[in-house]
VOPAGU-2260 file (C-alpha; in pm, 1 decimal, decimal comma):
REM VOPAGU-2260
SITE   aa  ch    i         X         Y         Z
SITE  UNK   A    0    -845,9       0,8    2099,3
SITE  UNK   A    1    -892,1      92,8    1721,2
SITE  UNK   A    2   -1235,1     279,5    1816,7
SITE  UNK   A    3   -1073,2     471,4    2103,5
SITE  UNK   A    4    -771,8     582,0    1840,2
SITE  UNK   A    5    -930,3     739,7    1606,6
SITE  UNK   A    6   -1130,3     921,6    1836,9
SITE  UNK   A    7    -776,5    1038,4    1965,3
SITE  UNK   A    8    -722,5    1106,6    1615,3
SITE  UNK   A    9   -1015,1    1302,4    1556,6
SITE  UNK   A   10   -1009,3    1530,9    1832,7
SITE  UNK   A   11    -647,0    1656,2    1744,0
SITE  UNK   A   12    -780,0    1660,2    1353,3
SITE  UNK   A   13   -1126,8    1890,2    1434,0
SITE  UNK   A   14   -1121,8    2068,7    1728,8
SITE  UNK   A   15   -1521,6    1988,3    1705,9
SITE  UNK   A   16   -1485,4    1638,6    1859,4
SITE  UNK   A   17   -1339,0    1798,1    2148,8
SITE  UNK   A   18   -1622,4    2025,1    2208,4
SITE  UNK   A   19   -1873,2    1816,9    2184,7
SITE  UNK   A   20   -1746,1    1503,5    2441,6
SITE  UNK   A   21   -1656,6    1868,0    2683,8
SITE  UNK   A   22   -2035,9    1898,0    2676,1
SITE  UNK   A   23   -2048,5    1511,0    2760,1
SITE  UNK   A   24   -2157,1    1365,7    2461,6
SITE  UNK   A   25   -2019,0    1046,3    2347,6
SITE  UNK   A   26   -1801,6    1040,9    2030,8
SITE  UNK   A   27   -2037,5     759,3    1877,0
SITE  UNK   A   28   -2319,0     982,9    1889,9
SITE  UNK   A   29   -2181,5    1168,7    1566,5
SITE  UNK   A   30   -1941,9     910,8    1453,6
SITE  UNK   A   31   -2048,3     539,0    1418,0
SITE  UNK   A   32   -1720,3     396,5    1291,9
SITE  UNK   A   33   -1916,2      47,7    1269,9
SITE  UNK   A   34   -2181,8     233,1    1111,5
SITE  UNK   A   35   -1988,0     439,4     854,2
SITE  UNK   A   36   -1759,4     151,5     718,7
SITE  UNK   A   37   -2100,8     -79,3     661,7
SITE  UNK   A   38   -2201,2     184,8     448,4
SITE  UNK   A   39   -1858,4     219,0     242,5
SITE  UNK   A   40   -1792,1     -97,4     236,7
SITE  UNK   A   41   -2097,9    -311,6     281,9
SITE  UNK   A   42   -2049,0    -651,6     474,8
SITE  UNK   A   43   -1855,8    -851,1     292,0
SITE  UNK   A   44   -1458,9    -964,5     246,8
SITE  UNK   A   45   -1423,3    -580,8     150,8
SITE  UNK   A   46   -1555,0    -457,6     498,3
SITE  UNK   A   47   -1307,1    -704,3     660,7
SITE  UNK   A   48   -1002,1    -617,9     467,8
SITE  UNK   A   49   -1083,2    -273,2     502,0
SITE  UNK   A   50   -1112,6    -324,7     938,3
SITE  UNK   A   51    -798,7    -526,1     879,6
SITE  UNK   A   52    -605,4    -254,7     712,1
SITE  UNK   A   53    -751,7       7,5     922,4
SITE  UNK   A   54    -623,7    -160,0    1255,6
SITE  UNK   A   55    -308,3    -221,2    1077,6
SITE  UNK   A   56    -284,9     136,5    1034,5
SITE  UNK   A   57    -339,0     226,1    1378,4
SITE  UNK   A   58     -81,2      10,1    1499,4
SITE  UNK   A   59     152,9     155,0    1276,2
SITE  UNK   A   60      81,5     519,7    1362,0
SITE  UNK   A   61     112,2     359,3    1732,0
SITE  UNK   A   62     442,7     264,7    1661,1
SITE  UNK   A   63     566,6     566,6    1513,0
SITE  UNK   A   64     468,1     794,9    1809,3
SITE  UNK   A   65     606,2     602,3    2033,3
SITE  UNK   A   66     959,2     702,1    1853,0
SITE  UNK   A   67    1153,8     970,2    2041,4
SITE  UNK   A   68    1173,0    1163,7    1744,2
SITE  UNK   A   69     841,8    1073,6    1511,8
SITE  UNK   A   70     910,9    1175,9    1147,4
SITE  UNK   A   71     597,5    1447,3    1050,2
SITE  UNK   A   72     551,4    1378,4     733,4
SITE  UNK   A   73     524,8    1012,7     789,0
SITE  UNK   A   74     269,7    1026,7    1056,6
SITE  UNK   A   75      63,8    1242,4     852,1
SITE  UNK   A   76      32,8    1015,2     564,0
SITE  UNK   A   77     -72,7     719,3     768,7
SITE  UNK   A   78    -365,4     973,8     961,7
SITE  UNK   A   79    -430,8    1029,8     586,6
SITE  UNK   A   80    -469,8     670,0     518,8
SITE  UNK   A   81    -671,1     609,9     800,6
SITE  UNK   A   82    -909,2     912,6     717,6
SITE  UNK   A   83    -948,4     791,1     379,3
SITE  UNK   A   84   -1088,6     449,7     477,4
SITE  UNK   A   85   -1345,4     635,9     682,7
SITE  UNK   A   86   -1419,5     860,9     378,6
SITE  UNK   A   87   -1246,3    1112,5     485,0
SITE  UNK   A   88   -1110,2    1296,7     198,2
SITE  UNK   A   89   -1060,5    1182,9    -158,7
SITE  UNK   A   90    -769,3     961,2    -129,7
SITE  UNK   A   91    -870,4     620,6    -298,4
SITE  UNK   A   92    -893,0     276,8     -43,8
SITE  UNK   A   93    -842,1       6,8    -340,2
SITE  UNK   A   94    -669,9      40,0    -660,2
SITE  UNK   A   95    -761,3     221,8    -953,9
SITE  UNK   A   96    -847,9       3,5   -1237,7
SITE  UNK   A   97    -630,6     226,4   -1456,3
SITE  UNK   A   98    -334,2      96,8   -1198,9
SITE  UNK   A   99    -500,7    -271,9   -1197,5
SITE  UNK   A  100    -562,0    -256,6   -1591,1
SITE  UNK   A  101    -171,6    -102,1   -1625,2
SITE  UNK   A  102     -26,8    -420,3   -1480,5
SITE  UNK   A  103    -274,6    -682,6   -1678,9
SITE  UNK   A  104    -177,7    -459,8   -2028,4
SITE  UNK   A  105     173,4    -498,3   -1963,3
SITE  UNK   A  106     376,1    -710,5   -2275,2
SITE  UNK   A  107     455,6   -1060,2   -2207,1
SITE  UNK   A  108     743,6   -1218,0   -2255,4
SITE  UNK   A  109     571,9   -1439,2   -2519,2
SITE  UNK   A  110     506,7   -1143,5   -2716,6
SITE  UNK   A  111     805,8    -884,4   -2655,8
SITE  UNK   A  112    1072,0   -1073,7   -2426,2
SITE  UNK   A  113    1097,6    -968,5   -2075,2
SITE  UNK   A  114    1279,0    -601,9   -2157,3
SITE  UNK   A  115    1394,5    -396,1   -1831,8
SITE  UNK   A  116    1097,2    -195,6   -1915,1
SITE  UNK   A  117     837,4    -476,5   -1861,1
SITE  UNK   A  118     988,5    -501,3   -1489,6
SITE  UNK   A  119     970,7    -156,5   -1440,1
SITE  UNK   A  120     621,1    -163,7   -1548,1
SITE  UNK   A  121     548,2    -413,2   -1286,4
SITE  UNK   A  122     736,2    -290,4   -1018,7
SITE  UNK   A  123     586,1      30,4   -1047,3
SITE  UNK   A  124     229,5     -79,9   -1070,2
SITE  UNK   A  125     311,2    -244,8    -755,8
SITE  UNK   A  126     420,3      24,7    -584,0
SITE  UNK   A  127     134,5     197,0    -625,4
SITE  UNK   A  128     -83,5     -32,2    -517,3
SITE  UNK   A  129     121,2    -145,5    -240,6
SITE  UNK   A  130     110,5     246,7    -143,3
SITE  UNK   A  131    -268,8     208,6    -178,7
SITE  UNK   A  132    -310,6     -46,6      65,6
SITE  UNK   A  133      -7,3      12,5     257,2
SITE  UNK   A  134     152,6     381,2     222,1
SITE  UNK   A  135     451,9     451,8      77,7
SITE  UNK   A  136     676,8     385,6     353,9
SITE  UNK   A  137     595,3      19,1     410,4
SITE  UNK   A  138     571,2     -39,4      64,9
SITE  UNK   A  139     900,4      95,3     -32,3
SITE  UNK   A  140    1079,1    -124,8     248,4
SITE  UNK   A  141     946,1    -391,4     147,2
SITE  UNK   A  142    1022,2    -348,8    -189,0
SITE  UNK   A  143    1430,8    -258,8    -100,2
SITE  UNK   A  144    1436,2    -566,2     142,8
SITE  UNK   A  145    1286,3    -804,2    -155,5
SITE  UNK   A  146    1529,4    -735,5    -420,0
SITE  UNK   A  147    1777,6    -946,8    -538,3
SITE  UNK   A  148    2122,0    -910,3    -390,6
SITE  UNK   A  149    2317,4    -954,5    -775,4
SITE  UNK   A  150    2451,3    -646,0    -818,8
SITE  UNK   A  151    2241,8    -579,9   -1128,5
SITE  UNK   A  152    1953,2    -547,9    -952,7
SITE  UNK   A  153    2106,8    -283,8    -754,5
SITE  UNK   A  154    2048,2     -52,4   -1062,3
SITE  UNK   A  155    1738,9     -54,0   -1020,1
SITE  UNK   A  156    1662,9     305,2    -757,1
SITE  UNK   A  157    1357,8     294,3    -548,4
SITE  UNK   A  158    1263,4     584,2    -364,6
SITE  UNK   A  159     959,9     641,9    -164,6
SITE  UNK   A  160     859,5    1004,6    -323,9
SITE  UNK   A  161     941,8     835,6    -673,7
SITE  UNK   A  162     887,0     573,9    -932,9
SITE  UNK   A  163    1139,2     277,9    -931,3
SITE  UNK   A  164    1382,0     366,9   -1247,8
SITE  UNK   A  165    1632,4     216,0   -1377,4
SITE  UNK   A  166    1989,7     378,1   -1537,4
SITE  UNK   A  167    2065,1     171,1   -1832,6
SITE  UNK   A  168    1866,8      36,7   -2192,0
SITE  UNK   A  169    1507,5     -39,7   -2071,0
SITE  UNK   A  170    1508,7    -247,0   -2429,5
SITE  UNK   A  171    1754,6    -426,5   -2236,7
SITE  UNK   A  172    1647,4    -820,8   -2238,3
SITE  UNK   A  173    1699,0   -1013,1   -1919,2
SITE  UNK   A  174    1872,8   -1321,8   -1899,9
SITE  UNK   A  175    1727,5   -1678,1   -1770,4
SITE  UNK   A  176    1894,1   -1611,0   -1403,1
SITE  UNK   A  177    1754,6   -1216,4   -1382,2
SITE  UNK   A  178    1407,4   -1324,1   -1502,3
SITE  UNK   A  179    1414,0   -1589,5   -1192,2
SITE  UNK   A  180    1562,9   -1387,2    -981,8
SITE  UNK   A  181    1301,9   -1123,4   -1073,4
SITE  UNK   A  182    1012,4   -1311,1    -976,3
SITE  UNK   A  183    1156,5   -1391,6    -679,0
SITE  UNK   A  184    1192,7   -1064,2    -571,3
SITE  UNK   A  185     799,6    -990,5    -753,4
SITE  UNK   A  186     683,4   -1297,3    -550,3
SITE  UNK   A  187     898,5   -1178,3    -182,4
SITE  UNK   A  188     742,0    -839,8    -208,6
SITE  UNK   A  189     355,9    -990,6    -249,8
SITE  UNK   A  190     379,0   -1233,4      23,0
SITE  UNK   A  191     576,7    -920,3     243,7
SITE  UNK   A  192     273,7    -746,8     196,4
SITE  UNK   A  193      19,1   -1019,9     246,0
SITE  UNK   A  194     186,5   -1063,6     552,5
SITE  UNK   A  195     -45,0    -737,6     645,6
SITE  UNK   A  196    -349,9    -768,6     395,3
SITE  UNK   A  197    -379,9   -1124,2     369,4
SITE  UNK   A  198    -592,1   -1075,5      17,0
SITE  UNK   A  199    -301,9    -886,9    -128,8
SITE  UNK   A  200    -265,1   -1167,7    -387,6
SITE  UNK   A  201    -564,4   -1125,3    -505,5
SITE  UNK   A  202    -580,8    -800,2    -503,5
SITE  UNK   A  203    -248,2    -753,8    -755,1
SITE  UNK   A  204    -348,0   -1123,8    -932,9
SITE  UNK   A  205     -19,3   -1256,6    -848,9
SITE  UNK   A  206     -49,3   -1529,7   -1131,7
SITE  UNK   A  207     -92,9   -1282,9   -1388,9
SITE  UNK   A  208     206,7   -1079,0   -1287,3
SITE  UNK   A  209     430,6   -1355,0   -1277,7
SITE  UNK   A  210     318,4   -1521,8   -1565,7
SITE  UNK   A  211     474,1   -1183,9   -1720,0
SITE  UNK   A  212     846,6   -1291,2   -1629,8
């Protein structure tokens, strides 16, 4: 099913694909999908996560076409996504290590006290990672349906074309109850999303980033 998608894909993409299987030549003769992600990829847990995500990504796109009314811009960025994995353009598959390094640089609370602006930090490094892996739509959902319901946490404004911000004093120092609740929400949004790539723990070093709060 994945296979025969992104030859659908293709063939509305470059009008090339089209041509060719006219002339009755099979899509695979130009396009090993098997073949290309071996060679991006190699054969290890990166290959499989990288299958994983890509049939995740189909499904999704699945889904939103079947709407009556598919949002553009949303289908767009998951093709995107999926032409990336197949090396497609030069959108990034994994994180950056700038983003990875970002989160394992951010203060402690041993050293500074968890500030509003260490959440943000880690929030934000989320998000982009969770974008990464999962586009921006997913990841934004599951980062609204994670937070804490105190209204304090409401503050905090998470948009999908955006960083998360906050309003008030980033030196602002969080309580005992707002640092739990915070990892709770940290910890809700990781296993959300290793709901879909199961090595999404991993990927983000959950103990590091809670060990931050």
């Amino acid at each position: 099913m994945t296979n025969y998608y992104i030859r659908k894909l293709y063939r509305q993409k470059d009008p090339y694909v089209s041509q060719v299987e006219d002339m009755g030549d099979d899509f695979s003769t130009f396009l090993d999908l098997e073949h290309v992600l071996k060679n991006l990829y190699g054969r290890g847990e990166t290959l499989d996560l990288m299958i994983r995500q890509l049939e995740t990504l189909v499904q999704y796109h699945q889904g939103l076409t079947a709407q009556s009314v598919s949002p553009p811009a949303q289908l767009e960025e998951v093709e995107q996504r999926i032409f990336a994995i197949l090396g497609e353009s030069d959108q990034g598959t994994g994180p950056s290590i700038s983003a990875k390094a970002a989160i394992q640089e951010t203060p402690t609370s041993l050293e500074t006290g968890v500030t509003v602006e260490t959440l943000l930090g880690i929030l934000n490094q989320l998000q982009e990672i969770g974008k990464t892996y999962l586009g921006a739509a997913i990841t934004v959902n599951y980062l609204q349906a994670a937070r804490p319901s105190q209204d304090w946490f409401k503050q905090f404004q998470i948009q999908r074309s955006q960083k998360v911000t906050y309003p008030g004093n980033l030196t602002q120092s969080l309580d005992d109850q707002q640092k739990e609740l915070a990892r709770q929400w940290i910890n809700t949004f990781i296993q959300s999303c290793a709901q879909v790539i199961t090595k999404f723990p991993d990927i983000v070093d959950q103990p590091q980033i809670l060990n931050q709060l």
